[in-house]
C-alpha positions in Angstrom: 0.0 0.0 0.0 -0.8 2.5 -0.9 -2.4 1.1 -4.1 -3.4 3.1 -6.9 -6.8 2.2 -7.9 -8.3 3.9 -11.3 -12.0 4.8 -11.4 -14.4 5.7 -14.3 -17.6 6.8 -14.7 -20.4 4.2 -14.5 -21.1 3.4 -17.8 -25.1 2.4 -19.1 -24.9 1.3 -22.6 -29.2 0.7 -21.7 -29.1 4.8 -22.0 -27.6 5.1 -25.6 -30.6 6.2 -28.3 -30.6 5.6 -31.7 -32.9 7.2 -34.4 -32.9 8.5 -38.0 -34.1 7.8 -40.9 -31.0 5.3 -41.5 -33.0 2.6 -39.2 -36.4 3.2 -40.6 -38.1 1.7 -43.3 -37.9 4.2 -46.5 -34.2 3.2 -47.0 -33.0 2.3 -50.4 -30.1 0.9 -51.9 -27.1 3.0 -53.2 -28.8 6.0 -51.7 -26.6 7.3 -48.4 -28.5 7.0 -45.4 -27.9 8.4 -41.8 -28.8 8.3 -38.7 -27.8 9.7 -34.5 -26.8 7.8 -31.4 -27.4 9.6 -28.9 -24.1 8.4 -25.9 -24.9 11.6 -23.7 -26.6 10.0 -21.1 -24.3 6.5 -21.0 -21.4 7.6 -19.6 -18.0 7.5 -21.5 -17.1 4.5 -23.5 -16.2 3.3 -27.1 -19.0 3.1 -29.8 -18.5 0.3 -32.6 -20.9 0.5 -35.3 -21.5 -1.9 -37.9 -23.6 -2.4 -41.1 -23.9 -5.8 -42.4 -25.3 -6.3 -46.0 -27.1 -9.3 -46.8 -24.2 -11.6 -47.3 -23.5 -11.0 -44.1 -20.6 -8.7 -45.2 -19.6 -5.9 -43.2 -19.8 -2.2 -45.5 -18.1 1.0 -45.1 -19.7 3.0 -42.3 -19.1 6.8 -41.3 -18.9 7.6 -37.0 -18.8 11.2 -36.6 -18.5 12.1 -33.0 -20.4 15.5 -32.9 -18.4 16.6 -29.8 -21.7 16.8 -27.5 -21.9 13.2 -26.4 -23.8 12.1 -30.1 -22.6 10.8 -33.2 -23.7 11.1 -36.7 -23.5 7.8 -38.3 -23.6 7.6 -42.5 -23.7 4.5 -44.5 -24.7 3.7 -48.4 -26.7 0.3 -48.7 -24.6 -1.5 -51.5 -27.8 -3.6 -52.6 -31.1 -4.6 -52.0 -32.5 -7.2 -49.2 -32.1 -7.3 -45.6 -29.4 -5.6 -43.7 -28.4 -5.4 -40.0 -27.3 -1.9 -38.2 -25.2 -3.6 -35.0 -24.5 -0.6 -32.3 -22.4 -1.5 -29.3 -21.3 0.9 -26.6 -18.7 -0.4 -24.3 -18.6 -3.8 -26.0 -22.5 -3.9 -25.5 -25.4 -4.1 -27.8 -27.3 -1.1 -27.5 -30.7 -2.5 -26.8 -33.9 -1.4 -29.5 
């Protein structure tokens, strides 16, 4: 002793938001699509985003961090048919 001991912020990946058009319904292939998570409620921690098309390949994806505790997320569907939008915040999926 003494022992250093390092201590964050608690962290609540249960209080990240997502919304935007990017995740709705009207999106269309080779037409860029966006879309917010909102962090500034979840404390500080990484954010991994990922897009997977329907081969289950992942695509090129945009993070902005927006300075305020969001992030502006951009993407360009590469074809048609079912995708998946995977957010994680401190290695967690975001839930919704």
């Amino acid at each position: 002793s003494p022992f250093r001991v390092p201590v964050k912020d608690v962290v609540d990946p249960g209080k990240v938001k997502c919304s935007g058009p990017g995740l709705g319904a009207g999106v269309r292939a080779r037409v860029p699509q966006t879309f917010t998570v909102d962090c500034s409620k979840a404390g500080l921690a990484p954010l991994e985003v990922m897009v997977l098309g329907p081969s289950g390949m992942a695509e090129p994806v945009e993070v902005r961090d927006n300075g305020d505790g969001t992030h502006t997320v951009n993407y360009t569907p590469a074809t048609d048919g079912p995708y998946t939008v995977s957010v994680k915040y401190a290695g967690q999926e975001v839930p919704r």
